[in-house]
C-alpha positions in Angstrom: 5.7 21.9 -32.6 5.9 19.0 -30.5 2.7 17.1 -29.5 1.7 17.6 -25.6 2.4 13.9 -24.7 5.8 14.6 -25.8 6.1 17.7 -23.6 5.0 16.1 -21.0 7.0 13.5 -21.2 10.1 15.5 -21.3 9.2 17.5 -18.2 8.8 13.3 -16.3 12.3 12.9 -18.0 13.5 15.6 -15.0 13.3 13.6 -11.7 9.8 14.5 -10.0 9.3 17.4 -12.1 5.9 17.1 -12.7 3.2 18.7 -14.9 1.0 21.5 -13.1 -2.4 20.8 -12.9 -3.6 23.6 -15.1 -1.6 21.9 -18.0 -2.3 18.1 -16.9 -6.2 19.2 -17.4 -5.8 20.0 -21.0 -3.7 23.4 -21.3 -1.0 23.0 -24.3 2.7 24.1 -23.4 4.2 26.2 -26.5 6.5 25.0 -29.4 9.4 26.8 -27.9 8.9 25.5 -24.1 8.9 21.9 -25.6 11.8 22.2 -27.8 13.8 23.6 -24.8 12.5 20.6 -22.9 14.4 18.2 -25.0 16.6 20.4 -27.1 15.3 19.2 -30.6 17.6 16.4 -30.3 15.9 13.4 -31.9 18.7 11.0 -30.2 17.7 12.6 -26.8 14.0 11.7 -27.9 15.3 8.0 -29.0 16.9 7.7 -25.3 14.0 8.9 -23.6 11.3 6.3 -25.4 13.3 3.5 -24.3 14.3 4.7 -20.8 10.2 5.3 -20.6 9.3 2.1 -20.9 11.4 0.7 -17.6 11.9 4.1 -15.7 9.7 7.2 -16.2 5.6 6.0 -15.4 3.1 8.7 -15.3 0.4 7.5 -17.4 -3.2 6.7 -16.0 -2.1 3.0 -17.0 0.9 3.5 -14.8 -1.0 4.4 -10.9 -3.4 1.7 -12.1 -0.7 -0.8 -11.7 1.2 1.3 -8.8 -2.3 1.1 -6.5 -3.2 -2.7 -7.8 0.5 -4.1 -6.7 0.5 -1.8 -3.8 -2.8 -3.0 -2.5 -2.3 -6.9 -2.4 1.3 -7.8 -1.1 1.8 -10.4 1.6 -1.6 -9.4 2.7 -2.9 -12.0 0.2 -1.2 -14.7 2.6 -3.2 -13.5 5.5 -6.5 -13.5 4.5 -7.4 -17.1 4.7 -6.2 -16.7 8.1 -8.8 -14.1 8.9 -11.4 -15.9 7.1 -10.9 -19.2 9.7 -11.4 -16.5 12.5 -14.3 -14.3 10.9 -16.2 -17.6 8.4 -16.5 -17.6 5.0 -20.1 -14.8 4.8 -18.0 -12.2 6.8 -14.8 -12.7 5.3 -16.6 -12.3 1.6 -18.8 -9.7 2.8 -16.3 -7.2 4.7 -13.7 -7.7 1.7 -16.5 -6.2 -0.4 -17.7 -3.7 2.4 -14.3 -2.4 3.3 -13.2 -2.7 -0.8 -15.4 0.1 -1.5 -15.1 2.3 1.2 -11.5 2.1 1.0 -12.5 3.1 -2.5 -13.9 6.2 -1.6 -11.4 7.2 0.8 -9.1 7.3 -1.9 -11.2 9.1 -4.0 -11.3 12.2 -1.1 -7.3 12.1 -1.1 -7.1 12.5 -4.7 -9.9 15.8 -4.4 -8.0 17.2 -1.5 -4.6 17.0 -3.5 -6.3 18.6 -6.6 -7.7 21.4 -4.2 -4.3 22.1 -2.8 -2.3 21.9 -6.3 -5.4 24.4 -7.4 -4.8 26.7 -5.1 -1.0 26.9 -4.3 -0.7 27.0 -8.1 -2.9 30.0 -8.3 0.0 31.9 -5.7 2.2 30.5 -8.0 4.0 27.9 -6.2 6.1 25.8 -8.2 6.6 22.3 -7.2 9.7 21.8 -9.2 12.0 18.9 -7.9 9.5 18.7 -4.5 6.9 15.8 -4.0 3.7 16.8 -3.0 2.8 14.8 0.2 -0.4 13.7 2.5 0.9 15.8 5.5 1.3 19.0 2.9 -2.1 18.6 1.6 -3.3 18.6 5.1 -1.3 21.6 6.2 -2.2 23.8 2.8 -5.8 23.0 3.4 -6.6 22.8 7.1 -3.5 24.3 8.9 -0.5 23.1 11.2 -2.7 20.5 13.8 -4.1 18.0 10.7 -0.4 18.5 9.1 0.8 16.8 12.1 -2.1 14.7 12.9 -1.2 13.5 9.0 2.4 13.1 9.3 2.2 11.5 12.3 -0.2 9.0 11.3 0.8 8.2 7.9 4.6 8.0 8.7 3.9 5.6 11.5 1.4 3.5 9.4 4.7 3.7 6.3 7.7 2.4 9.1 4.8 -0.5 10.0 4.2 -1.1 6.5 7.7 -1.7 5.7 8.2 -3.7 8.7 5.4 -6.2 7.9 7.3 -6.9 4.6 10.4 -7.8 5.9 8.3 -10.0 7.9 7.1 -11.3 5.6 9.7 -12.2 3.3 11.4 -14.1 6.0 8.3 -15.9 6.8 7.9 -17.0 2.8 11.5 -17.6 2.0 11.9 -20.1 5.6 9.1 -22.6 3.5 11.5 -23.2 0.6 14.7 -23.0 2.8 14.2 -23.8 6.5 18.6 -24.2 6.5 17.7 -20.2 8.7 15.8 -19.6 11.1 13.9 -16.6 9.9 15.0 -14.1 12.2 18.2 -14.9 10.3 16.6 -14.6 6.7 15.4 -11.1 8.3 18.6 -9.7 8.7 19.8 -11.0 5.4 16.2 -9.4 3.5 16.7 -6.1 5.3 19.8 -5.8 3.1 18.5 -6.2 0.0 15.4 -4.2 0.7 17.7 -1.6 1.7 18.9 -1.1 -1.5 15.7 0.7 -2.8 16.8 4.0 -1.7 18.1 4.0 -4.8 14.9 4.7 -6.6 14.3 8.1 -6.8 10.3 8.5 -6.7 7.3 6.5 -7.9 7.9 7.7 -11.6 10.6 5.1 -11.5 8.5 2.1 -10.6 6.7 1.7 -14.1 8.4 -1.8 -14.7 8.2 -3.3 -10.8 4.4 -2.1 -10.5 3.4 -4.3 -13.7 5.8 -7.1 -12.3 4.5 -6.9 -9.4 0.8 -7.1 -10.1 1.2 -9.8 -12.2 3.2 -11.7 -9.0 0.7 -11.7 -7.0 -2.4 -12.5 -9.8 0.1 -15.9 -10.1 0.2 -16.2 -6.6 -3.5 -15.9 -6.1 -4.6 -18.1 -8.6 -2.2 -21.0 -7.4 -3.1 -20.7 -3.5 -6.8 -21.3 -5.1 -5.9 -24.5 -7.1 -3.8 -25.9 -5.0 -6.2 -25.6 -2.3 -8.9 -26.7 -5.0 -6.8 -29.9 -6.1 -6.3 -30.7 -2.7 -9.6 -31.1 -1.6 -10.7 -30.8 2.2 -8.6 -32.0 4.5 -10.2 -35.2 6.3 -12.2 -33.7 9.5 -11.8 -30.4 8.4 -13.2 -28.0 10.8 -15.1 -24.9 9.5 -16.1 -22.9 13.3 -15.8 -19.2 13.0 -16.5 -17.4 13.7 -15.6 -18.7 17.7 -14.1 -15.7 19.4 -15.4 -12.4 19.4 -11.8 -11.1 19.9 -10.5 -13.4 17.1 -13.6 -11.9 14.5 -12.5 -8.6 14.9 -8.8 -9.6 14.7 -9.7 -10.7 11.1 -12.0 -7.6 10.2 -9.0 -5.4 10.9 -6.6 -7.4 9.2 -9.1 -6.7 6.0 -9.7 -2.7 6.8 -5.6 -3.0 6.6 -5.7 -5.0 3.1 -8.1 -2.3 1.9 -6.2 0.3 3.3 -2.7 0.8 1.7 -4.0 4.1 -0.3 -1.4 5.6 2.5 1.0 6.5 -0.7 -1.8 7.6 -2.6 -0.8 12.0 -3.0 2.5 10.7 -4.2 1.2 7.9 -6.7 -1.0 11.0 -8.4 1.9 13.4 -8.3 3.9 11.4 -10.0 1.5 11.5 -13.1 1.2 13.5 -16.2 -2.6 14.1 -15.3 -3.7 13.7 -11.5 -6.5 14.4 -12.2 -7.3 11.5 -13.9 -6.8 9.9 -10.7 -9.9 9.9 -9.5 -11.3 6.3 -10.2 -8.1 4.5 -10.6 -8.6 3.1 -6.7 -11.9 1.8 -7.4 -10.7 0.0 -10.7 -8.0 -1.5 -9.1 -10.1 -2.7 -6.1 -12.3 -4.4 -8.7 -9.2 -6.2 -9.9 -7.6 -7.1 -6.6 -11.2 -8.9 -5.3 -10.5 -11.2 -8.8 -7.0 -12.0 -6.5 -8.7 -12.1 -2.4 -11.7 -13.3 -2.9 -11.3 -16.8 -4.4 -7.7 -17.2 -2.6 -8.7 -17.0 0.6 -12.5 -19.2 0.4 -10.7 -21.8 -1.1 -8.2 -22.2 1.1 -10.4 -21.9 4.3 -12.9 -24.3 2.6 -9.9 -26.9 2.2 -8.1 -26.5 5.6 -10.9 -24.3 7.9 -9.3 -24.1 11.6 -5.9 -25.4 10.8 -5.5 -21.8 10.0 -6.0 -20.1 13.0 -2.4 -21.6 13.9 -1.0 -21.1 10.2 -1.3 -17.7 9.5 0.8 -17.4 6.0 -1.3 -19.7 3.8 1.7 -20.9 2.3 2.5 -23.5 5.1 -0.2 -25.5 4.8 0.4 -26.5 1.4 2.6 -29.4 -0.1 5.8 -28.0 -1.5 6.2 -28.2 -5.4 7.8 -26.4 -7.9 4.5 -24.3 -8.2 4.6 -23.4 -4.1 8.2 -22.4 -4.7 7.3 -20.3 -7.6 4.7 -18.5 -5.5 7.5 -17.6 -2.6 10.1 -16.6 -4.7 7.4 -14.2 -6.7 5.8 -13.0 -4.1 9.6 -12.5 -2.0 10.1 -9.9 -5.0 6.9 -8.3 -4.7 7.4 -7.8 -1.4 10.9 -6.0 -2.5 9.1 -3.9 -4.3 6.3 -3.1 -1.7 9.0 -2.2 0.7 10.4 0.3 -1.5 6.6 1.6 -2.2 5.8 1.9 1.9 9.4 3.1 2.4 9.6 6.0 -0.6 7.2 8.3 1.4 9.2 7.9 4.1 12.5 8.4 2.4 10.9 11.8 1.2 9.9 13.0 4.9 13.1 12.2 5.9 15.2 14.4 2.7 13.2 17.2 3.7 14.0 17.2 7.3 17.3 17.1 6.5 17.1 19.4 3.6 18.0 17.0 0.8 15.0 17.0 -1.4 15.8 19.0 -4.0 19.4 17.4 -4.6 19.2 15.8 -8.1 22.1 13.3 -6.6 20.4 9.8 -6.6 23.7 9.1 -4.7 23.5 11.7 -2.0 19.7 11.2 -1.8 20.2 7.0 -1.1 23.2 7.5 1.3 20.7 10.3 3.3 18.0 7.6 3.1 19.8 4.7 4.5 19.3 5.9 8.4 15.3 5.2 7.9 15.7 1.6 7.0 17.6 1.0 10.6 14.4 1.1 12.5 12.2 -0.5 10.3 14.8 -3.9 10.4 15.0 -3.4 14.1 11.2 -3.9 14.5 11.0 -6.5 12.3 13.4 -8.3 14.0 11.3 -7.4 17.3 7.8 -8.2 16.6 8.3 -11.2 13.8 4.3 -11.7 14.4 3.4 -12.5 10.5 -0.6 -11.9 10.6 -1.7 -10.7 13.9 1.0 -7.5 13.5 -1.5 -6.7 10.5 -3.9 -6.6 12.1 -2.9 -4.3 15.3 -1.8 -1.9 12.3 -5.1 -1.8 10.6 -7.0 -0.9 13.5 -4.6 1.5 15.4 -2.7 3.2 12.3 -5.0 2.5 9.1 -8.1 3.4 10.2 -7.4 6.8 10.7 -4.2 7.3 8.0 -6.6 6.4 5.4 -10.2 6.6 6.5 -11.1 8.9 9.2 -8.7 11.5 8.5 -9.7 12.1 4.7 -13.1 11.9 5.1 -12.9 14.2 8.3 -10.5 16.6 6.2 -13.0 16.6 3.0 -15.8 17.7 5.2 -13.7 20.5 7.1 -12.3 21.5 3.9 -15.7 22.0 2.3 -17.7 23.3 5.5 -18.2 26.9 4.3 -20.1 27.7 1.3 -17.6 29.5 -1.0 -15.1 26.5 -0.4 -18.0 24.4 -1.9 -18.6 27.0 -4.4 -15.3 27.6 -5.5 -14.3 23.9 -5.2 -11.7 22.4 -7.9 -13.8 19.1 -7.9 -17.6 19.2 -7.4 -19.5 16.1 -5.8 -19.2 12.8 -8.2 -22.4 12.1 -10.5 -23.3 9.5 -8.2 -24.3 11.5 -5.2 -24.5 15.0 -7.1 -24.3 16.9 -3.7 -23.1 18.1 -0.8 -25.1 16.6 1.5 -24.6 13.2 0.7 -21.1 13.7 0.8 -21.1 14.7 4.6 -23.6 11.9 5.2 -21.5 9.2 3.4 -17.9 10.5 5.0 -19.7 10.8 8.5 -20.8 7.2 8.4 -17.1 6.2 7.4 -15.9 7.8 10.1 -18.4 6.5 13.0 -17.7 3.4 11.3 -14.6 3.1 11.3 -13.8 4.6 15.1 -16.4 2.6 16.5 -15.6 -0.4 14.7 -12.0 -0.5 13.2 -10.2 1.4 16.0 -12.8 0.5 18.6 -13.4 -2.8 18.5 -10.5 -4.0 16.2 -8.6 -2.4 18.5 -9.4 -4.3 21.2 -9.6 -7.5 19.6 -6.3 -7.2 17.5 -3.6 -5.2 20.6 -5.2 -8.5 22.4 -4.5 -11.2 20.0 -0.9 -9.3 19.5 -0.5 -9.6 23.5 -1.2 -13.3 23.4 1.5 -13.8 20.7 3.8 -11.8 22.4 3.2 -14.0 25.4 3.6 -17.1 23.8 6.7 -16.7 21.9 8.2 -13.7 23.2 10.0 -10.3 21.4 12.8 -11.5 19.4 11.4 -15.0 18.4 13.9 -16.7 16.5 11.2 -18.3 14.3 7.8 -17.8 14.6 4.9 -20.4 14.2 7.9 -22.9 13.0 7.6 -26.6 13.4 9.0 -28.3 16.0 12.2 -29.8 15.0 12.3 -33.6 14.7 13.6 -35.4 17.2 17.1 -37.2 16.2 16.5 -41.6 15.6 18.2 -43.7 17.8 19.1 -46.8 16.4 
């Protein structure tokens, strides 16, 4: 009899075939269902250990480094920005605030998609060769309104997602060659970024999640020594926060950085154990505050205001073989963040058109290409690297992945026997009910009044002011001025 790890690691072998839940929480599949899995064939098992360790990721260790990578991609470049229009005590203090309840948010998504697995699985459901998404949970749990209140929501927040990383990719890859402008490094990135519909689901990131994580922990660490080794610039300027508009600009552009949990049904489907999920945000939040937190304080305590006009921190540093490094690392993470923000997407998209369950990755990347076309036509639109974040987080994030779930987990649980006959009780932590619905109330009043309200306000008008100073279509945002041509 073959161990259950093996099993299971058979069944992740079939694209997106996925363990059910009753057997991810400990049930044992039969000798006879694992040797039919695999066949027996010890070369077939000799194939698969290697293929594993690229290709087929559904470990614990695996959405660990999937929600890490996913959480801090070009992002990290913004934050110093935010920090010069916040100050240093709000920056610090909302990264931790907004850390943690993004935290919790993504603990309610990963309860809601047990419940639904729980109980579609009891009317015996299979889920063979068909992701589990957001918008499903929401229409298994709540009905037809919240499953288009979800997909709605989270499919807009996914196309401006992807947007912002073609954005950003021309806005890294112009500091090490300015020979484009980077409207035209735009075009040339939405071509290569189009080539992820050629991964088939988020089991098949294993090797571009840990590459990616470690990307950005090298990009991190070198915006904080440079900016250490280069001291404080002469006069430097430390005044935020100045604006009102401009501080809530910056908040929103941290709810977003603490926000990207927007793939998080599909991150847990793709594991052997989902339920195991449960923590994994929270651990890598811990982790990706090792990354923000220094970054961005040292560079605002080196260059202060200079960054209100500079918002990708890379632009204010000297350029070295270490800057250049940083750019080309972080222009593949970026890749790779694409394809994370664009997979959901892709997935919407195969079921509309009734490709889903086509094993094809050929037919399945040729039916995908039509979703990248709007997502390089925006970028190529609103090229505003920074303040576009922030508009995002506070019109699209703060209810994808914070009012929603918490409004969801309370509507969900409202009667007794859903609380009674719930798949997941209330963590140790709060041990009941009623904290629950006073902790997710306060995240949304928050949040609305706050993110949506305020950040709103502050971030559609910053957005407006760029829009007004360089226009759609700007062939190269916050560039310098050429130099003027010597006469002799």
């Amino acid at each position: 009899m073959l161990s259950q790890k093996q099993a299971e690691e058979a069944i992740v072998s079939s694209f997106d075939e996925t363990v059910p839940v009753s057997a991810a929480a400990g049930d044992h599949l039969d000798g006879k269902e694992a040797e039919q899995d695999d066949g027996g064939d010890p070369r077939h098992q000799s194939e698969f250990s290697l293929t594993s360790i690229f290709w087929h990721g559904g470990s614990v260790y695996d959405a660990w480094f999937s929600c890490a990578s996913n959480q801090v991609a070009q992002v990290l470049l913004t934050l110093p920005y935010s920090f010069s229009q916040m100050g240093m005590l709000s920056g610090i203090i909302l990264q931790l605030f907004y850390g943690i309840m993004g935290s919790w948010t993504a603990y309610l998504i990963s309860v809601l998609y047990v419940e639904y697995r729980t109980r579609k699985e009891k009317e015996n459901v299979s889920f063979k060769n068909h992701v589990i998404q957001w918008f499903e949970v929401l229409d298994g749990l709540l009905g037809p309104t919240w499953k288009a209140l979800g997909l709605a929501f989270n499919c807009t927040f996914l196309l401006f997602g992807s947007v912002i990383q073609l954005i950003a990719c021309a806005s890294n890859i112009y500091y090490i060659n300015d020979k484009f402008d980077k409207r035209t490094w735009t075009y040339i990135f939405g071509a290569c970024c189009a080539t992820t519909v050629f991964i088939p689901s988020f089991h098949n990131y294993r090797i571009w999640s840990f590459l990616g994580l470690g990307m950005t922990t090298y990009t991190a660490w070198y915006l904080t020594i440079a900016a250490l080794i280069h001291g404080q610039d002469p006069g430097v300027i430390h005044s935020g926060p100045k604006k009102l508009d401009l501080y809530f600009t910056g908040a929103t552009n941290i709810l977003y950085t603490f926000g990207g949990h927007a793939v998080t049904v599909e991150i847990m489907h793709a594991m052997w154990k989902p339920q195991k999920f449960k923590y994994i945000y929270l651990l890598a939040t811990l982790y990706v505050f090792t990354l923000t937190l220094p970054s961005a304080s040292a560079m605002y305590w080196a260059f202060g205001d200079q960054l209100l006009t500079h918002s990708n921190a890379f632009s204010l540093l000297p350029r070295t073989g270490w800057r250049d490094a940083a750019v080309i690392l972080m222009l593949i993470h970026q890749f790779i963040t694409f394809g994370f923000a664009c997979t959901p997407l892709y997935f919407v998209w195969e079921k509309v058109v009734r490709m889903h369950d086509t094993k094809s990755i050929l037919k399945r990347a040729l039916t995908r290409l039509p979703v990248v076309v709007p997502i390089w036509f925006l970028a190529i639109v609103f090229p505003f690297f920074g303040p576009i974040n922030s508009a995002v987080g506070a019109l699209l994030v703060s209810f994808t992945v914070y009012i929603i779930p918490a409004m969801a987990h309370m509507l969900t649980y409202r009667s007794a026997s859903a609380r009674l006959n719930a798949a997941e009780k209330p963590p140790v932590f709060l041990r009941s009910w009623t904290a629950m619905y006073i902790v997710n109330a306060f995240v949304v009043v928050w949040v609305f009044v706050v993110g949506f309200g305020l950040g709103g306000w502050a971030s559609v008008t910053n957005f407006i002011r760029q829009v007004d100073t360089f226009g759609l279509f700007a062939k190269c945002y916050q560039c310098p001025p050429p130099v003027a041509a010597k006469h002799h």
